[in-house]
matplotlib code that plots the C-alpha trace (Angstrom):
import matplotlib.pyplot as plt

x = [0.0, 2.6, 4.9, 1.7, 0.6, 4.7, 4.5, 1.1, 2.7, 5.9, 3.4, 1.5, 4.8, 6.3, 3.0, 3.2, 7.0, 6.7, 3.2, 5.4, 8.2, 6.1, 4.4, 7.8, 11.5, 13.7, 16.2, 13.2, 13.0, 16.8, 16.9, 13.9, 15.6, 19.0, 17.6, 15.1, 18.1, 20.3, 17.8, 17.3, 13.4, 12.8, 9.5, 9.7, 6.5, 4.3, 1.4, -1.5, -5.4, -7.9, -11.5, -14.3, -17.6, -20.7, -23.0, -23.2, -21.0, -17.9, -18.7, -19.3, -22.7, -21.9, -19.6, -16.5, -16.0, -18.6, -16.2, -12.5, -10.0, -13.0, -12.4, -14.1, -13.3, -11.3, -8.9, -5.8, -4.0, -3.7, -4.1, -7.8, -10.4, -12.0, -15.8, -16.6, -20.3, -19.0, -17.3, -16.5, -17.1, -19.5, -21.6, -24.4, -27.9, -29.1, -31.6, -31.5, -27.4, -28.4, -26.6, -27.5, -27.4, -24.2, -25.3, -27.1, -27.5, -26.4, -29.3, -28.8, -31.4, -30.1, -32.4, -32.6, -33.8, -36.3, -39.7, -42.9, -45.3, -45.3, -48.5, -51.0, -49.7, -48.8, -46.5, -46.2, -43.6, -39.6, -37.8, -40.5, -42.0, -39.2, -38.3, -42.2, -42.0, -38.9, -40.8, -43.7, -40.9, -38.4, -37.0, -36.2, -34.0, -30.0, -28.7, -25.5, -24.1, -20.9, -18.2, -17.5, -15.0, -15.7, -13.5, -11.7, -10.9, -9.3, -7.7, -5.8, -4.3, -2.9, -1.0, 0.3, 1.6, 2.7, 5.2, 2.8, 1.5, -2.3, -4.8, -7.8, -11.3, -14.8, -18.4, -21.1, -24.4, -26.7, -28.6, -26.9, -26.5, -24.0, -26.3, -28.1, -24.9, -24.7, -28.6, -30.3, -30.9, -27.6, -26.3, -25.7, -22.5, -21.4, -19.4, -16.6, -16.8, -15.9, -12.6, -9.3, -8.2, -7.8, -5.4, -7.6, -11.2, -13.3, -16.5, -19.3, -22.3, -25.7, -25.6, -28.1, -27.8, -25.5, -27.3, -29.3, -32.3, -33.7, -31.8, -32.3, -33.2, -34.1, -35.4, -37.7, -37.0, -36.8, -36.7, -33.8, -33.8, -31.0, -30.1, -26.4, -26.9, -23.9, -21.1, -21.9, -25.1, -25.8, -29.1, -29.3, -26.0, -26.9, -24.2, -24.1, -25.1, -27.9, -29.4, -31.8, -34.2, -31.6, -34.1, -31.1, -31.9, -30.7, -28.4, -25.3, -23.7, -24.6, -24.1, -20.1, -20.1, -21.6, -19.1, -16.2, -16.9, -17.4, -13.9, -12.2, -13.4, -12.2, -9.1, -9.1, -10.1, -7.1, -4.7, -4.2, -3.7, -6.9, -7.4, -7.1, -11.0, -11.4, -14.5, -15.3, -17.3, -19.3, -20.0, -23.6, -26.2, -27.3, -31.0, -31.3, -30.6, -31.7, -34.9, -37.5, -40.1, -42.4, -45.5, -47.9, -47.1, -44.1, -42.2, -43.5, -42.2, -44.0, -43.2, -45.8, -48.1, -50.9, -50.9, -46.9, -44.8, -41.7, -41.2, -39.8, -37.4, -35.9, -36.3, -33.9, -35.5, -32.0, -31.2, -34.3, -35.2, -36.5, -36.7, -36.6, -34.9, -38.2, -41.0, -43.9, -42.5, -42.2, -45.8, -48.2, -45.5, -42.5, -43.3, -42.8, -39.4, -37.7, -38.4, -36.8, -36.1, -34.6, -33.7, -31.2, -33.6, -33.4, -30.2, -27.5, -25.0, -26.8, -23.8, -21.4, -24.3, -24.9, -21.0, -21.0, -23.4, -21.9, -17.8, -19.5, -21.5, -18.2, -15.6, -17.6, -18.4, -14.8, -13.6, -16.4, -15.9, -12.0, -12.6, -14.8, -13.4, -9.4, -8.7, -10.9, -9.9, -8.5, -11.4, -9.8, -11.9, -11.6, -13.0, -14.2, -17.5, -15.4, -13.1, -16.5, -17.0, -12.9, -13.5, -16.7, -14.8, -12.2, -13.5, -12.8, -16.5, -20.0, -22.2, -25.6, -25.6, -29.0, -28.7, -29.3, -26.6, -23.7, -20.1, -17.8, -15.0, -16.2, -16.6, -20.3, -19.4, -22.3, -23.9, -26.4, -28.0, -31.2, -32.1, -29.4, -30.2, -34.0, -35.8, -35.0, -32.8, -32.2, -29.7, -27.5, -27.5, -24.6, -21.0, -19.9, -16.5, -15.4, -16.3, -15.5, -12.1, -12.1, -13.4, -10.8, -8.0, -8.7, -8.9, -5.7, -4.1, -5.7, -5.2, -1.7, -0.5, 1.2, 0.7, -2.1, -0.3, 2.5, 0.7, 2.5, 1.5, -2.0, -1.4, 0.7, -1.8, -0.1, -0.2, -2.9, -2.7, -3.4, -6.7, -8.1, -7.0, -9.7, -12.3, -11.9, -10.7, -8.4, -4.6, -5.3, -8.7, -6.8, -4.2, -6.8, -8.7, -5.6, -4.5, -8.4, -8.1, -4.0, -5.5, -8.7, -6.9, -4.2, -7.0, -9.5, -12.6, -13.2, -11.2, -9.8, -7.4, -3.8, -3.5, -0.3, 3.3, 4.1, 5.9, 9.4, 8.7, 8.6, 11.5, 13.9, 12.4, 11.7, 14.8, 15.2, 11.7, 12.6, 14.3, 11.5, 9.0, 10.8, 9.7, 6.0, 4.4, 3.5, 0.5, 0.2, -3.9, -3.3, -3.5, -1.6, 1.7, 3.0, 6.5, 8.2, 9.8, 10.7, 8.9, 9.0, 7.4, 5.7]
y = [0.0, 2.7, 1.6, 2.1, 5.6, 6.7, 5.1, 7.6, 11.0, 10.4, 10.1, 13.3, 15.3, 13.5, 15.3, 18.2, 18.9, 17.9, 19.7, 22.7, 22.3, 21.3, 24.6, 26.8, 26.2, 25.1, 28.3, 30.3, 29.0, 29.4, 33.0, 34.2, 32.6, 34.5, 37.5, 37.5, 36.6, 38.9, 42.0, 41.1, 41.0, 38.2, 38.2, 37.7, 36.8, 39.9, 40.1, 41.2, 42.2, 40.4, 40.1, 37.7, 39.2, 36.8, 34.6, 31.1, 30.5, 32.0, 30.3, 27.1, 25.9, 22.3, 20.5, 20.2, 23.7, 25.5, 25.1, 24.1, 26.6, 28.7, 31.1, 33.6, 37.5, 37.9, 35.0, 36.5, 33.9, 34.1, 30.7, 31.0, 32.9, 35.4, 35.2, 38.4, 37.9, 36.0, 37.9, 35.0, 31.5, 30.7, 32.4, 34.5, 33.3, 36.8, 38.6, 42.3, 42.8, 43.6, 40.8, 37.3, 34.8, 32.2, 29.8, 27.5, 23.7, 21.6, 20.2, 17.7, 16.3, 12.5, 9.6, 8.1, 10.7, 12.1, 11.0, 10.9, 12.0, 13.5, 14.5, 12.4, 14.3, 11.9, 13.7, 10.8, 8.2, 7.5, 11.0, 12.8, 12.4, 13.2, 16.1, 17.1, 17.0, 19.1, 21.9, 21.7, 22.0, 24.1, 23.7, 19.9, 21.8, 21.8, 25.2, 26.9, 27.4, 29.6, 30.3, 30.2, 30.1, 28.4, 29.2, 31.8, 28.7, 26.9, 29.9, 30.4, 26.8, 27.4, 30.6, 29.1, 26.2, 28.7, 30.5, 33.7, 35.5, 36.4, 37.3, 36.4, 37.5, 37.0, 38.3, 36.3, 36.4, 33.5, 34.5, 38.4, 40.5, 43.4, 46.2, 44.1, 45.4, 48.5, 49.5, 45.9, 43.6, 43.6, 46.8, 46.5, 44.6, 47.2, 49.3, 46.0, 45.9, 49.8, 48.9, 50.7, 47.0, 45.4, 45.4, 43.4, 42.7, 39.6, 40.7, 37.7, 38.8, 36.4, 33.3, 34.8, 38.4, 39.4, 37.8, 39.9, 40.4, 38.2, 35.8, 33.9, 30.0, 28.7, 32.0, 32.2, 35.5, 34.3, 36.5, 35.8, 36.6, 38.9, 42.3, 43.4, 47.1, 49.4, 50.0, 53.6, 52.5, 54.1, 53.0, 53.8, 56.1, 60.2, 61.8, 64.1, 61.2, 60.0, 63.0, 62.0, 60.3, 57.7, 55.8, 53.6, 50.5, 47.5, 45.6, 43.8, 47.6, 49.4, 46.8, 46.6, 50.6, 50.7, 48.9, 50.4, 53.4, 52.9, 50.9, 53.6, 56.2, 54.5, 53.6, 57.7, 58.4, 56.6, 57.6, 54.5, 53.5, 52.0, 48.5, 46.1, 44.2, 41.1, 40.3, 36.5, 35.1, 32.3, 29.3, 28.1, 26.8, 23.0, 23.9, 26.5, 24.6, 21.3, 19.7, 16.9, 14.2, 16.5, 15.1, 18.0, 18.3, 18.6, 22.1, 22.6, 22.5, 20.9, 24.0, 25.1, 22.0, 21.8, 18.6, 18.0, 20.8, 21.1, 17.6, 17.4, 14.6, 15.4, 11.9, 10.4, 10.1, 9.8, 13.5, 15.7, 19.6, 20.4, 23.7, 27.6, 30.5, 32.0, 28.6, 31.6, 33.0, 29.7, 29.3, 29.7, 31.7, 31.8, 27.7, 27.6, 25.9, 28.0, 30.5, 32.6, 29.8, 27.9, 30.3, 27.9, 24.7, 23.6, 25.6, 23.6, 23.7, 25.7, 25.4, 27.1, 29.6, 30.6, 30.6, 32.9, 35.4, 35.8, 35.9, 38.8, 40.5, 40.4, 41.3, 43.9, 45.5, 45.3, 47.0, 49.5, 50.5, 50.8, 53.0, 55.2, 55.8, 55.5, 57.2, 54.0, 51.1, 48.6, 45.6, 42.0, 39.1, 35.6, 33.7, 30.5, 29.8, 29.9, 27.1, 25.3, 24.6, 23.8, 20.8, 20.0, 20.5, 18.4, 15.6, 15.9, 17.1, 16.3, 18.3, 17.7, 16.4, 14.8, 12.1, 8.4, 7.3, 9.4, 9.1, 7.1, 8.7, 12.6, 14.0, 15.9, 20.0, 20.7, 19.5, 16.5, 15.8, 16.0, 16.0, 18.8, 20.8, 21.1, 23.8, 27.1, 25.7, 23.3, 20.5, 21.1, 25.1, 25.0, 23.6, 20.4, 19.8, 19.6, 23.1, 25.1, 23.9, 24.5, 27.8, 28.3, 27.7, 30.1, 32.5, 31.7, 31.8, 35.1, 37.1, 35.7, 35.5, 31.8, 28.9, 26.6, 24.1, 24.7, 23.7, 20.5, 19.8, 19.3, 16.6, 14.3, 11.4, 10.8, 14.8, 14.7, 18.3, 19.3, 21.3, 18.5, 15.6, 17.7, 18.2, 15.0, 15.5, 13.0, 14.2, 12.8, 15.3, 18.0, 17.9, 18.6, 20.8, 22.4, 22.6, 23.6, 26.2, 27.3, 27.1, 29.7, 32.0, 31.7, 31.8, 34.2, 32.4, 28.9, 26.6, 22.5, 21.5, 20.9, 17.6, 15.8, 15.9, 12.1, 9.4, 10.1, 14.1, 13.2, 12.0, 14.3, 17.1, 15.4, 16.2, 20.2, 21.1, 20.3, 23.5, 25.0, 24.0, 26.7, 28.9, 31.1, 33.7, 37.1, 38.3, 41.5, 43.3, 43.3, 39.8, 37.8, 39.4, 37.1, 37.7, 34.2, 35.2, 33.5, 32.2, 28.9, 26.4, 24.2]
z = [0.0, 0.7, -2.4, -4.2, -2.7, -3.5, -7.0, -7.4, -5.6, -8.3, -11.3, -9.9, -9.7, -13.0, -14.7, -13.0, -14.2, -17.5, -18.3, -17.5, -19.7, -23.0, -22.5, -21.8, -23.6, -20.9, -22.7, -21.7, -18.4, -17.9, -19.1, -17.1, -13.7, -14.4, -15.3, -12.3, -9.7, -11.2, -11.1, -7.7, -8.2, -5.9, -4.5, -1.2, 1.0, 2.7, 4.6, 2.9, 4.5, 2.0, 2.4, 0.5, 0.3, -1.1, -0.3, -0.4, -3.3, -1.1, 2.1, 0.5, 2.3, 3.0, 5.4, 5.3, 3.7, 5.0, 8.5, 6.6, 8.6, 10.0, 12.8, 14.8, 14.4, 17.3, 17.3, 17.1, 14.6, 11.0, 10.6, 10.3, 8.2, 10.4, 9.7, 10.6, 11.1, 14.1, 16.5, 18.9, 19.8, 20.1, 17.1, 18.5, 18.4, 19.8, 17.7, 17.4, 16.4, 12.9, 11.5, 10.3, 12.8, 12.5, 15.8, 16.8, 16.6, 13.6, 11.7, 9.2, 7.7, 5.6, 4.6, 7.8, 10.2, 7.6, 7.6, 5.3, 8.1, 11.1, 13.6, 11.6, 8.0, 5.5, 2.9, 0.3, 0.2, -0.5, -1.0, -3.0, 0.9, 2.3, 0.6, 1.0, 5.2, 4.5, 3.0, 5.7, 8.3, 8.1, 11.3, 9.9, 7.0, 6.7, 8.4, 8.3, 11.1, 11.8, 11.8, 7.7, 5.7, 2.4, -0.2, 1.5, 3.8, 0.8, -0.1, 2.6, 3.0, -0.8, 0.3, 2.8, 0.8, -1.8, 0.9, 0.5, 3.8, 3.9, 6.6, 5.3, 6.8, 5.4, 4.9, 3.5, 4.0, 2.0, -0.8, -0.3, -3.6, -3.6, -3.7, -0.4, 1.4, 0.6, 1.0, 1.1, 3.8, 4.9, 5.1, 8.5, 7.3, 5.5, 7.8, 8.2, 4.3, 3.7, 6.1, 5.7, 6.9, 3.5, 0.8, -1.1, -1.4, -3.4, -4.4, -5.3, -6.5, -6.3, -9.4, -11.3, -10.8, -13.5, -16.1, -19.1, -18.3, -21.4, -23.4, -26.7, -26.4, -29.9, -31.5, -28.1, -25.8, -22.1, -19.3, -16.8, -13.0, -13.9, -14.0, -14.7, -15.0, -16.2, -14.3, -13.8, -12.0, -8.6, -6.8, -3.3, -3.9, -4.2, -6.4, -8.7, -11.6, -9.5, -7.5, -4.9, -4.7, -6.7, -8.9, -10.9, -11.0, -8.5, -10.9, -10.2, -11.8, -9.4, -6.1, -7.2, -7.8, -4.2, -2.5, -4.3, -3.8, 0.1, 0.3, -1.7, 0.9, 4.0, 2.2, 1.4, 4.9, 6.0, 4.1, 2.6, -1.4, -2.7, -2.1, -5.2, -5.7, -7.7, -9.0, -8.7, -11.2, -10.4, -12.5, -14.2, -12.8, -13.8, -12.6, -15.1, -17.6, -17.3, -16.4, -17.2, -16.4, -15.2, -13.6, -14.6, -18.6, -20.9, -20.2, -17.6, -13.7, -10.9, -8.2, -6.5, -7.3, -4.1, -4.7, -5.0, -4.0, -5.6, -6.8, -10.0, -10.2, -13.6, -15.1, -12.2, -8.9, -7.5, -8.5, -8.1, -9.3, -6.4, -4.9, -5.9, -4.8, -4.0, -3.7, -4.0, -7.4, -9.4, -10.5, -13.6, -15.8, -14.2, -14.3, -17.7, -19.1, -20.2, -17.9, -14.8, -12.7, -15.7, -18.2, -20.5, -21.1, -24.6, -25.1, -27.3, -24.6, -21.5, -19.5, -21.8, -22.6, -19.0, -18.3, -21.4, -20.4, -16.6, -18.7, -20.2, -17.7, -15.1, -17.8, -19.1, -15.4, -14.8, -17.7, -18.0, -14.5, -14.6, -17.9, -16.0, -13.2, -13.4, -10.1, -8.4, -7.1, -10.4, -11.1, -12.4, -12.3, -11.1, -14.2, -11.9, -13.7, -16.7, -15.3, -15.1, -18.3, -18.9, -16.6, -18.6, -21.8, -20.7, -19.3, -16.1, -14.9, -15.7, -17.9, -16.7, -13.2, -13.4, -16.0, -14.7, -15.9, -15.8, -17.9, -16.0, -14.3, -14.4, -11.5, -10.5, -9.8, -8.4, -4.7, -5.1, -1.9, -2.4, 1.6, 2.6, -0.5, 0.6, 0.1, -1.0, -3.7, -5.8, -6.2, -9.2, -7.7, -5.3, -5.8, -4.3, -3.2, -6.6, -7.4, -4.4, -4.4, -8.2, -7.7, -4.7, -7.5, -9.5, -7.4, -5.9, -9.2, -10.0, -6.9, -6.1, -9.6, -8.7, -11.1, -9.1, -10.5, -8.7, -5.4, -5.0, -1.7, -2.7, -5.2, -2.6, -1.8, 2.0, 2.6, 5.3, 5.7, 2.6, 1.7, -0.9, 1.9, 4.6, 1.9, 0.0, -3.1, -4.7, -5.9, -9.3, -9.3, -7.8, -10.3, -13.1, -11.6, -11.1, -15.1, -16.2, -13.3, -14.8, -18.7, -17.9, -16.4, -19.5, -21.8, -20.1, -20.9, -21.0, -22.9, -23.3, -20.9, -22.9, -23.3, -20.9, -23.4, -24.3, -21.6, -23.5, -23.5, -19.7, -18.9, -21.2, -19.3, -16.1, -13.6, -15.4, -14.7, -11.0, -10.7, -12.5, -10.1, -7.6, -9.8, -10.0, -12.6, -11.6, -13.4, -14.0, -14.5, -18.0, -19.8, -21.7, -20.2, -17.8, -15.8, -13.8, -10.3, -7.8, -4.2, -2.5, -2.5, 0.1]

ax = plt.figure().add_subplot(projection="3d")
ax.plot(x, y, z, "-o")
ax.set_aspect("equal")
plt.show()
């Protein structure tokens, strides 16, 4: 067993080294080494303020990442992510601080402590009964409770791997949009957002937010949940460009323009430079944009069914489209497939569509804003939805989650418990394991600038600490995810995963790219330009 575990951790690094050297000359990878040592540009490791701000899709939701390196807002160590919706352990339960509240009990709701009635009600049998009591109680539903950490969690274990020094902290509030922190529902967060703290700051905005507010399907117009806005957008904000009372609309525009603006001005209050924000795109959604076997009548869903709420099972009763952002909106039209609540159903590819329109509605929000207003803090973007679709591309992940029989091999992106993804939601709507750590990589590679496939650490199968070992991710899986995550940000947009140079390409390069594996790639705001310096490597 351990001869075969070392025999795996050499064919992980032997990939690794000579997947770098096919795409990079070793003459290139000689000269850029000299030259960097010789200029004395060595990047050496600082500590850097960041903060996440989201929802769900940053603090991951589910076990183990929902709680993967999670700590409270006063422990002192950096060790941690500082959720700082929970100021200590352990999270309040108190109403009234003007916050959401992180504590509680654990509930956890799995097939065998979920019934099909309760107090005389029958609610059907199997799951559909299940997921039926589920709805009538809510108290029986999987909560979140705090402290979070999600991807910022995952983040932080791959700078420390990387050598790099970051004291991460986090806000994220479950279904929050951007604009709902600066004059939404939870604005009361928004003083630790607008923070001279921070050197950097993520900013998530809700799944469907960014999206046009109709899209094409088959010649058919369908009318999204989104609204991206402009970047010059200001609802809620009085200024000269929106005098009060501000009537812009609430878009995804105008929530990052909020909260720029607000971290600019404590940053300007301090006396501090602005702080750098990166936009994190997140990925598609497989519940918008795939469904069937629908028990009322073809194309359309069975929410909000008297008889049945909820309780499409998609043709797999294993897998089941069950559940809506909002169970009182999805009936007579916004039923309808295509519709709102699946916007991309009959689409050729709706995952690549979907991934498309967010690309578009980020990158365009980013450079719209930085061309607007230069003397603002710089907008990248993390392209992680994009990365989505490199996995699905590449074979690595599953395109449609609820098939009955799926590809062997691929791994599922999204979470697919129907039990702990009851009500409010979907499965198919969140990201597993799989895509939180996914997402997590990009966002390393994007922010940091290092090469996530660099992150050795986390392909060694006998490294217990690594952040795929807590989560459970395999180092063969983290290894791709780590190329598709490496080849999007390359690309910026989604692409196919270069395919791995041949055995003998292997080992003529093998023992060179050693020494390049001490090496990572600064990226600089502007793409493709990309500069190698030096840092170590865990």
């Amino acid at each position: 067993m351990v001869l075969a575990r070392q025999a795996e951790a050499l064919r992980v690094r032997e990939e690794t080294v000579a997947r770098f050297l096919w795409r990079l000359p070793l003459f290139i990878v000689f000269i850029s080494s000299v030259l960097t040592l010789l200029s004395g540009n060595i990047a050496f490791a600082q500590d850097t303020n960041i903060l996440f701000v989201g929802n769900s899709y940053t603090h991951g939701r589910y076990q183990p990442v929902l709680g993967y390196l999670a700590g409270a807002a006063n422990n002192p160590s950096d060790g941690v992510v500082h959720d700082l919706l929970c100021p200590a352990l352990p999270c309040s339960t108190a109403a009234g601080t003007g916050l959401p509240v992180e504590g509680g009990s654990q509930v956890t709701p799995t097939a065998a402590n979920t019934p099909t009635s309760s107090g005389g009600t029958t609610y059907g049998t199997g799951l559909v009964g299940q997921l039926n009591y589920l709805q009538a109680n809510p108290g029986a539903q999987y909560n979140e409770v705090g402290p979070y950490s999600g991807v910022a969690g995952l983040f932080l274990k791959f700078t420390q791997e990387a050598g790099l020094h970051y004291n991460v902290s986090l806000i994220a509030v479950s279904s929050a949009t951007l604009q709902g922190y600066v004059t939404g529902t939870s604005k009361s967060a928004l003083p630790l957002i607008a923070n001279a703290t921070f050197n950097q700051v993520v900013l998530q905005e809700q799944t469907f937010k960014p999206l046009p507010n109709t899209i094409t399907v088959n010649g058919q117009t369908v009318t999204t949940r989104g609204a991206a806005g402009t970047p010059t957008d200001t609802y809620g904000i009085v200024s000269s460009n929106c005098p009060a009372p501000c009537t812009n609309a609430n878009t995804f525009g105008s929530g990052v323009r909020g909260l720029v603006t607000s971290i600019d001005a404590a940053d300007a209050a301090a006396g501090k430079a602005n702080a750098a924000i990166t936009l994190y795109q997140t990925p598609p959604l497989a519940a918008y944009g795939y469904t069937s076997g629908s028990t009322i009548s073809p194309g359309i869903h069975n929410y909000g069914s008297a008889a049945s709420a909820n309780n499409n099972t998609s043709g797999n009763t294993n897998a089941p489209i069950y559940g809506t952002s909002t169970p009182s909106q999805q009936t007579v039209g916004n039923a309808n497939v295509p519709g709102p609540f699946a916007p991309y159903v009959g689409a050729a590819n709706p995952m690549a569509a979907m991934a498309s329109d967010l690309h578009n509605a980020y990158v365009n929000e980013a450079n719209g804003f930085n061309a607007a207003y230069p003397t603002l803090s710089h907008l990248n973007v993390a392209l992680a939805g994009d990365a989505w679709v490199t996995a699905m591309n590449s074979g690595i992940a599953q395109v449609n989650p609820y098939l009955s029989s799926e590809p062997a091999g691929l791994i599922d992106l999204w979470d697919s418990d129907p039990y702990l993804a009851c009500c409010t939601t979907p499965t198919g709507y969140h990201p597993s394991v799989f895509g939180d750590y996914l997402n997590a990589l990009v966002l390393f590679g994007q922010i940091t600038g290092v090469n996530p496939e660099t992150l050795l650490s986390e392909f060694e199968p006998t490294n217990t600490g690594s952040a795929a070992y807590a989560i459970g991710v395999s180092a063969p899986i983290t290894q791709e995810l780590a190329f598709a995550a490496e080849d999007t940000i390359l690309a910026g947009n989604a692409t196919t995963v270069t395919p791995l140079p041949s055995t003998w390409s292997m080992m003529i390069f093998g023992l060179a790219g050693i020494a390049f594996l001490n090496h990572r790639r600064s990226r600089r705001s502007q793409r493709p330009s990309r500069t190698i310096v030096l840092a170590d490597v865990a």
